[in-house]
Every structure is written in C-alpha cells, then in structure tokens.
C-alpha positions as CSV (number, residue, x, y, z in Angstrom):
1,X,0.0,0.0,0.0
2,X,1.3,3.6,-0.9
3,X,1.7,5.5,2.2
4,X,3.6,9.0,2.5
5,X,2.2,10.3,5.6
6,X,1.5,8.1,8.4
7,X,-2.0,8.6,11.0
8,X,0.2,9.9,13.1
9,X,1.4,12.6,10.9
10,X,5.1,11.7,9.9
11,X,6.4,11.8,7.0
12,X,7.3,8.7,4.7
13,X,9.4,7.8,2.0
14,X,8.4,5.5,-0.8
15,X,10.3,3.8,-3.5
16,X,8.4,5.1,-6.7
17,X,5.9,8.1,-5.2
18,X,6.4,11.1,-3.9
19,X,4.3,14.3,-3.1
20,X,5.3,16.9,-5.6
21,X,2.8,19.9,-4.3
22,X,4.4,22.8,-1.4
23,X,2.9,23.1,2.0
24,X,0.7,25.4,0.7
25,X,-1.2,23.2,-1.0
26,X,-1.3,21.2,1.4
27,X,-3.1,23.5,3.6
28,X,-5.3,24.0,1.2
29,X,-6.4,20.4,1.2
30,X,-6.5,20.9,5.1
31,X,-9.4,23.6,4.3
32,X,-11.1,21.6,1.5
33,X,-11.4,18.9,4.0
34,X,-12.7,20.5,6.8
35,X,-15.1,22.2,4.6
36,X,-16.4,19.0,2.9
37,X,-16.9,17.6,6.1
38,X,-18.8,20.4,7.2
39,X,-21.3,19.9,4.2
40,X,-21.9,16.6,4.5
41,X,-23.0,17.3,8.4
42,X,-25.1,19.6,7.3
43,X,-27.0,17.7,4.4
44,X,-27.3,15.2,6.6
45,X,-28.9,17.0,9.2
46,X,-31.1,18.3,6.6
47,X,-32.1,14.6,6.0
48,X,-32.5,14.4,9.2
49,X,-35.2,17.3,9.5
50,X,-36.9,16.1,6.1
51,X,-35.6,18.6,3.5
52,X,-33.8,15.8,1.5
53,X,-35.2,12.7,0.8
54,X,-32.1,10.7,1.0
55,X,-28.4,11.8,1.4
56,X,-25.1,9.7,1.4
57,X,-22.1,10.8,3.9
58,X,-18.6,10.6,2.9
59,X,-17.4,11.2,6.7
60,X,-13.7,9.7,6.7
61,X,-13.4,9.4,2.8
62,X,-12.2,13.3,2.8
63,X,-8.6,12.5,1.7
64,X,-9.6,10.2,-1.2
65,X,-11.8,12.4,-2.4
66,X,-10.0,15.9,-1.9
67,X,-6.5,14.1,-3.1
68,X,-7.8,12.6,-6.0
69,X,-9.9,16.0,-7.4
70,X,-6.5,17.8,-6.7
71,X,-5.1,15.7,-9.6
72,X,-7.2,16.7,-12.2
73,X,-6.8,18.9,-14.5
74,X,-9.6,21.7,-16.3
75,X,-9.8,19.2,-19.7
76,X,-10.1,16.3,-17.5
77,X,-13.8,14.8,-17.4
78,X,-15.6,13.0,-13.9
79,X,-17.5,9.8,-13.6
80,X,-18.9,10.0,-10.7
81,X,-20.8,8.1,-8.3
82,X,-23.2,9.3,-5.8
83,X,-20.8,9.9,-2.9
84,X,-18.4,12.4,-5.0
85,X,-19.2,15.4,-2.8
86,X,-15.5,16.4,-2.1
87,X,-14.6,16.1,-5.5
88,X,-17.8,17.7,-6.5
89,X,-16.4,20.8,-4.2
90,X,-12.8,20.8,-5.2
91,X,-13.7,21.3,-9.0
92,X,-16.2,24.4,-7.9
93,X,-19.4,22.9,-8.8
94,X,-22.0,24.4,-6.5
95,X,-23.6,22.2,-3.6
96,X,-27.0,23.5,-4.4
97,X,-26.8,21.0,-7.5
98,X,-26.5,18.3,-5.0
99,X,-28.7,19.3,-2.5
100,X,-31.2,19.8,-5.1
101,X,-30.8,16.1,-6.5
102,X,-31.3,14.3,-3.5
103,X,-34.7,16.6,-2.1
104,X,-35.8,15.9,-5.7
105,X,-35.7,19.3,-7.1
106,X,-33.2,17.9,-10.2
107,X,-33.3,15.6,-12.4
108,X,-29.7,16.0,-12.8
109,X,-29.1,19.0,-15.7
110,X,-26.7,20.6,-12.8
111,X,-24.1,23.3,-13.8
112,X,-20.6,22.5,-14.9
113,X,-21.4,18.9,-16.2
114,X,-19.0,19.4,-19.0
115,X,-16.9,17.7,-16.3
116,X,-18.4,16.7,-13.9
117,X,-21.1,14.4,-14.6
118,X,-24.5,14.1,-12.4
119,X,-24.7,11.7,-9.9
120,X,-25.0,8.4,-11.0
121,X,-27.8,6.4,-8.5
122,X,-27.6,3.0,-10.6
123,X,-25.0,1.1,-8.8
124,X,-21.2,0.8,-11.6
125,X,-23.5,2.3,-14.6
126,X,-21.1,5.1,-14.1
127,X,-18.2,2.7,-15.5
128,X,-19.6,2.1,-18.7
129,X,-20.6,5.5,-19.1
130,X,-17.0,7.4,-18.1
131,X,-15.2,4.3,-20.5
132,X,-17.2,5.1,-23.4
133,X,-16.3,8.7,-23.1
134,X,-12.6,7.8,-22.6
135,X,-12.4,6.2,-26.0
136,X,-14.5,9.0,-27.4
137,X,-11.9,11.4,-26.4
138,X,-9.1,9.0,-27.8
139,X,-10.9,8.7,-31.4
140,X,-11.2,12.9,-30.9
141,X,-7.3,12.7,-30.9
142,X,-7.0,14.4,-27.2
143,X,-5.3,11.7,-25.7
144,X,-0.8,11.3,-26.2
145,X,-0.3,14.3,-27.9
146,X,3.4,15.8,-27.7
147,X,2.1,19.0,-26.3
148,X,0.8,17.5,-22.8
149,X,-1.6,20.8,-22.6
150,X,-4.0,19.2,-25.2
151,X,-4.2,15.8,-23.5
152,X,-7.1,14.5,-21.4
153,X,-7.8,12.0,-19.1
154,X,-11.5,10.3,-17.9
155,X,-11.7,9.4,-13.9
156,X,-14.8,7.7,-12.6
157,X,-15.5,6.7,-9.2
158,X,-17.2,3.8,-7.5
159,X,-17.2,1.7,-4.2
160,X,-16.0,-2.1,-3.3
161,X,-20.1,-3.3,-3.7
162,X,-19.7,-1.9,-7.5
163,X,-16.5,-3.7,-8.4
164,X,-18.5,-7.1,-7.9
165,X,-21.5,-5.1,-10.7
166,X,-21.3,-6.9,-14.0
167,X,-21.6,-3.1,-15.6
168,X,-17.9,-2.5,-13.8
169,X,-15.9,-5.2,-15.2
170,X,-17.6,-4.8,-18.5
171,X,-16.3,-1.3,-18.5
172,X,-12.7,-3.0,-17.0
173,X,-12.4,-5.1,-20.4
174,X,-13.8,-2.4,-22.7
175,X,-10.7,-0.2,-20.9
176,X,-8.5,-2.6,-21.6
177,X,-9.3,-3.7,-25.2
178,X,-9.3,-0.1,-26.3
179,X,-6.4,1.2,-23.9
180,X,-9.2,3.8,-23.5
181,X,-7.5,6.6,-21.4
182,X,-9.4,6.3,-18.0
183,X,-8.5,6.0,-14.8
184,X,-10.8,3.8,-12.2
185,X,-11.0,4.8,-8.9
186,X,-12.3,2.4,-6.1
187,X,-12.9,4.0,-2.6
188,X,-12.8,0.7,-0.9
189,X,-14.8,1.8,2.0
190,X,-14.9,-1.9,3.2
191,X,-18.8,-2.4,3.2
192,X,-21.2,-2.4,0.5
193,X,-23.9,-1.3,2.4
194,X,-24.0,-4.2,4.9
195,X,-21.8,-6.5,3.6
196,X,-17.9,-6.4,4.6
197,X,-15.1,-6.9,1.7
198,X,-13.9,-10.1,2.9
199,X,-17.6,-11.5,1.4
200,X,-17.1,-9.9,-2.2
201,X,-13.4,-10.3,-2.8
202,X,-10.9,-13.4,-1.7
203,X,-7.8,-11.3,-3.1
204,X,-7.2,-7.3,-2.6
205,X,-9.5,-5.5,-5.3
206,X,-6.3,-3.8,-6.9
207,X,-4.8,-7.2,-8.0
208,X,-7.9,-7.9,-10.1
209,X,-6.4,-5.3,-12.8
210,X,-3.6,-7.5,-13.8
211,X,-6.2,-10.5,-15.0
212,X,-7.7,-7.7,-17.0
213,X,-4.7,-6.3,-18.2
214,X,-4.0,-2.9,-16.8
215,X,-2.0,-2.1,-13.5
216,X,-3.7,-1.9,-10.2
217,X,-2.5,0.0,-7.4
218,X,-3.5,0.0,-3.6
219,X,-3.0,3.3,-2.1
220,X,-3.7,4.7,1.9
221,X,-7.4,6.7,1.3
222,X,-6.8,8.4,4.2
223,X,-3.5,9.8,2.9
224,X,-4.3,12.8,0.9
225,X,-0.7,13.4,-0.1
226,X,-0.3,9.5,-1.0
227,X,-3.8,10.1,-2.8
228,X,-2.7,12.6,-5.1
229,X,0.9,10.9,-6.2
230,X,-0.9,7.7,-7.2
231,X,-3.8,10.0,-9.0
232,X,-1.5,12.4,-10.6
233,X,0.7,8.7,-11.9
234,X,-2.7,7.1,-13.4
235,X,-3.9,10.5,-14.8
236,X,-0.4,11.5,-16.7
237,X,-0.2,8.0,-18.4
238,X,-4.0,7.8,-19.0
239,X,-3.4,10.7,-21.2
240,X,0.0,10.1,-22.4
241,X,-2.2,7.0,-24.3
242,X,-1.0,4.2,-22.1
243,X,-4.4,3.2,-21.3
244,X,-6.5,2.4,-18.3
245,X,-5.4,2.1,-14.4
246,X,-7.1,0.9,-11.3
247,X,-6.7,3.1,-8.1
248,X,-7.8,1.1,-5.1
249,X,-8.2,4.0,-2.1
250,X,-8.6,1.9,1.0
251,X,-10.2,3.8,3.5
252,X,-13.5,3.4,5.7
253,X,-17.0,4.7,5.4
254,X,-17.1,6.4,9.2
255,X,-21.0,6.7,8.7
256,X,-23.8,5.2,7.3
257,X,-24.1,3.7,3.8
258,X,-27.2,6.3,3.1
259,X,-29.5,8.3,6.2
260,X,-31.6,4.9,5.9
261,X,-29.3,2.5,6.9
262,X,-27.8,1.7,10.2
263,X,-24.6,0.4,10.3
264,X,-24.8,-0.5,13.8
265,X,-26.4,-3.6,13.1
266,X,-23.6,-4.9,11.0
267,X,-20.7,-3.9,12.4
268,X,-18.3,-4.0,15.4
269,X,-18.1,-0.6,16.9
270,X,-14.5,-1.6,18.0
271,X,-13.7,-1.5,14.0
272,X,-14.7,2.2,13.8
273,X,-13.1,3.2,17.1
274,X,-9.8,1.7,15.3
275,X,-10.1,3.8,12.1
276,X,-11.0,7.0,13.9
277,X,-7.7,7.1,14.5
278,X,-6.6,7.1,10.9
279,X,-8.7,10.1,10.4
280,X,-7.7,11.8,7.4
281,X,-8.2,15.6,8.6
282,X,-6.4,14.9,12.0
283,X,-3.6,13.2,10.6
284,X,-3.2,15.9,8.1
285,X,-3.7,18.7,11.2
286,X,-0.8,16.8,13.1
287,X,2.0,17.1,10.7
288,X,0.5,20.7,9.6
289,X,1.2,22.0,13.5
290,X,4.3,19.9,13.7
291,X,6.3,22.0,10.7
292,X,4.6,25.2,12.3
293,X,2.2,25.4,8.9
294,X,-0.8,26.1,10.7
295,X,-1.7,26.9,14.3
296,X,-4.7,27.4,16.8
297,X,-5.5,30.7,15.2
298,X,-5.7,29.3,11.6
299,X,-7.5,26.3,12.9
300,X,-10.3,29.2,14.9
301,X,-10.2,30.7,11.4
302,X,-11.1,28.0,9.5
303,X,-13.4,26.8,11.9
304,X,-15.5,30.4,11.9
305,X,-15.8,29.9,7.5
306,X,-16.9,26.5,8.3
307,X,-19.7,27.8,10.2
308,X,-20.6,30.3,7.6
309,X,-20.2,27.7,5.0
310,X,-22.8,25.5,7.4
311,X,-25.1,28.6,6.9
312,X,-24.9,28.9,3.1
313,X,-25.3,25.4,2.7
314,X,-28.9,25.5,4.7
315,X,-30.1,29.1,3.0
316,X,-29.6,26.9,0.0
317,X,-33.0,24.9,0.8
318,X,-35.6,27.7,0.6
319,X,-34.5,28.4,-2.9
320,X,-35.0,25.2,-4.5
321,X,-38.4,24.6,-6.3
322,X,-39.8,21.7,-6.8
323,X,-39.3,19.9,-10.8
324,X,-42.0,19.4,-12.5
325,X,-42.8,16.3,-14.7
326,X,-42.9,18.7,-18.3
327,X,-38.8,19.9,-17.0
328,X,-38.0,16.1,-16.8
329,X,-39.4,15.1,-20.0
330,X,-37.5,18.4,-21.4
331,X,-34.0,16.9,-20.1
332,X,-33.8,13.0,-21.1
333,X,-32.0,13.5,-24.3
334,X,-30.7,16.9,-26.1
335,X,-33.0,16.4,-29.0
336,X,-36.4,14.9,-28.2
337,X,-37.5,11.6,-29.7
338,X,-40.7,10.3,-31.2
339,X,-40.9,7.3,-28.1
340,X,-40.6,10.2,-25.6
341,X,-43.2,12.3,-27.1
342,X,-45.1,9.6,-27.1
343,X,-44.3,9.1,-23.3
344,X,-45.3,12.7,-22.6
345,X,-48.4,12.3,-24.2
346,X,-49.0,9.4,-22.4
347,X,-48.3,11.1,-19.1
348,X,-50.4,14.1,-19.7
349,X,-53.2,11.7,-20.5
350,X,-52.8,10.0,-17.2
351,X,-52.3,13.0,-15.1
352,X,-55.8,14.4,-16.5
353,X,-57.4,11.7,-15.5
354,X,-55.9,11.9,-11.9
355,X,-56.7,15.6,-11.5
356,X,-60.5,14.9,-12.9
C-alpha cells in the first residue's frame, strides 16, 4: 500500500511516489477537507429534518476524495458516483446541485457537467458511461499528444459493492481492449452497504487489474498526499495513451451507507473506534502544526468559515423549487424523440385523469 504520511502525521518515504505539491497546498487540502466535512453534516442533518429525501455521507473518505480532485486537470472529465461530494467541491461545482438532486428538485441538468457528470444512483453504470467517453476522447485525438496541454484524461469513481457489478468489469475489459485513457477509482470503504469486503473479494480489489490487463495500485485513502501521487501517476499515463489504471483507495465509510441505513447492526463498533484514529483531517492537522504550517488561530479561522459555510449550505434549501414532470421530459436527451413524445403524451393523459 502507498503511504507517505503516516496517521500519526510523519512523513514517509516510498520507493516510486512522492508528493510533488508545497505546503501550501497542502493546507489548502486541510481547508477543503474541513469544509467538505462540514457539508456533509449539514446535508445530513437536513435529511434528518426532512428537506432531503435521502443523502449519502462521505465522513472519513475526505482524503480520497479531496487528493484525487486535486489531480485533475480543467480538460479532465468526472465519472462519478453518488458519494463524490469532495470532488464535486474541489472542481467548484456548486452544492446546491446536490442538495437539489437528492430533495428531488433535479433531475440532474446541474451546472458544470462538462466535467463533472451528475450523480449516477444505478450502482457501476457510471463505469460504462465514463469508459465510453474515454475512447470517445481517444478517437477525438485528445489523448498522447506531444504538447501534454492538449491531453485528457477520464476518472470515474465507485465503491467495493460496484467492483463485484457486472456493468464495472464490463467497462474494465472495454478499458482494456481499447487502452481507453481512463483512470478507475475504487474507494474501498470496506462495506457495500451491509456487507464487509472479505464477502465480495478473496484477493485485494487492486490485484484484479492485472487479470484484466491494466496495472492496479492499492494506495492509503486516508493519505491525501499518498492520494494525489498515485492520481497524478494514473492520470499522466491515461493521457500520455497508455491506457486504463485501477486506483484502489482503502479507506472506511465512518458513517452510514445512506440516512436509511444503520450500520450499527452490522458492524463492530471496535472497528470504527480503530479507524477513527486514521482520520484523514487529524492526521493531516498533526504534521501541519508539527512543521509550524498552521496553528490554533488558523484552525479558529477556518473553523469560523466552516460555520458560515454551514449557513450557506442550509439558505440553499428555501430556494430550490420543486421539478416538474414537463422539466423532466424536457432533459432525457438533447434532442427529443418520437418514443418520448409519445411518453409525454401518455403522461399528460394520465395526469388528466388523476386531477379529474
């Protein structure tokens, strides 16, 4: 496993990575961190108080997340998932496209999916989808070009419980057979909603890219600065035209699969006491105060625009209006088809008869 910085916050070497960003950036992640945590508390507690229908926390998958979005570049595209909401944050999109998804105030035609695609709800559809795309951009000629500026990449996210989806290793042979330039990220969270990794997989999930043909790596997903070396490596030869990679970012799911789960019923409660102390924004704090990077009064600081942040992010509520069924039928494809017409008619028929 790739590891540069320790849960105790020392530094580590390693024989082929190595964090190339300043301490700067660095704190930077610190922030993003803090602040993605802070907006998955509050979207929860939103849940909570019945302004979203569902949501799905990404407590202690921060560094995987925040690492890996840091590695992309503006001409890069995202595949993710429905648990992205670090990533989602790094690359700017706004929060109110999430929030509005999950109270049902979306259908998904969000802002800035030019790279970063909606949510995707069906579990590993996302692979297909994001591999397609990858050899899209190859036959558009944006991939190994000798001027690295015009290159591209494709990164799509999903869980352990979506390697085991048929749609997943589909997209894992398409990869392969068309050294499409796309990068697979697995945050190996170790449960698929109820059931532990030991049940879907006998061997670790990053050794299952050699039998398809493209290298796997295991890396620390609590390790931001590990995160981004391994991201930046499967990015750069993704679009030098080397083809596909598999990320494995092993890390734990601190919460609940979704609000309506309860992972107390499956799992040991000693288990999450011992990855609590691999937190991902403690560790990160730890070797930040031991160089003299940040101190109490940064901390305070950041803290105080956390709060604010917390503020925004409920405000956002009372502005979202409900979708209605004509908007949906407007957004399925960019061009409407004779079948959806024919849907829409259908519907309007329906809905007459409901309001009569």
């Amino acid at each position: 496993m790739v590891q540069l910085l320790t849960p105790e916050g020392e530094l580590v070497s390693h024989d082929e990575f190595e964090f190339t960003g300043s301490t700067g950036d660095l704190v930077g992640y610190l922030r993003d961190m803090i602040l993605a945590r802070r907006f998955d508390a509050e979207a929860t507690a939103l849940q909570r108080h019945g302004e979203l229908g569902l949501w799905t926390p990404l407590l202690g998958q921060e560094a995987a997340q925040v690492g890996s979005g840091h590695a992309l570049r503006t001409q890069d595209v995202v595949f993710p998932s429905y648990r992205e909401h670090a990533v989602a944050m790094v690359l700017g999109v706004p929060v109110t496209n999430l929030l509005a998804l999950f109270r049902g105030s979306t259908g998904g035609d969000w802002e800035r999916l030019e790279t970063f695609k909606n949510y995707q709800i069906v579990i590993g559809c996302q692979a297909l989808h994001a591999t397609g795309y990858a050899m899209g951009i190859q036959l558009d000629g944006a991939v190994g070009n000798p001027d690295d500026d015009e290159n591209a990449a494709v990164i799509v996210y999903h869980g352990d419980g979506a390697a085991s989806q048929g749609d997943v290793n589909e997209a894992y042979v398409f990869a392969a057979s068309y050294n499409a330039p796309v990068v697979f990220f697995c945050q190996n969270n170790q449960w698929a909603i109820s059931e532990p990794i030991a049940l879907q997989s006998r061997i670790p999930l990053f050794e299952r890219a050699s039998g398809f043909g493209f290298p796997g790596i295991q890396v620390d997903g609590n390790d931001v600065l590990a995160v981004k070396a391994v991201t930046d490596w499967a990015l750069d030869r993704a679009r030098r035209g080397e083809g596909p990679a598999f990320i494995e970012a092993f890390t734990y799911r601190m919460g609940a699969h979704t609000t309506s789960d309860d992972p107390t019923k499956y799992r040991a409660s000693d288990d999450e006491e011992e990855w609590r102390g691999r937190d991902p924004i403690l560790r990160l704090t730890r070797y930040l105060e031991r160089i003299g990077a940040i101190d109490d009064a940064w901390l305070a600081s950041v803290e105080d625009d956390a709060k604010e942040f917390g503020s925004q992010v409920r405000a956002v509520i009372p502005e979202l209006q409900d979708i209605t069924m004509d908007r949906l039928f407007e957004t399925v494809y960019a061009e409407p088809t004779v079948a959806l017409e024919a849907q829409r008619r259908e519907y309007a028929t329906y809905a007459a008869g409901e309001e009569a």
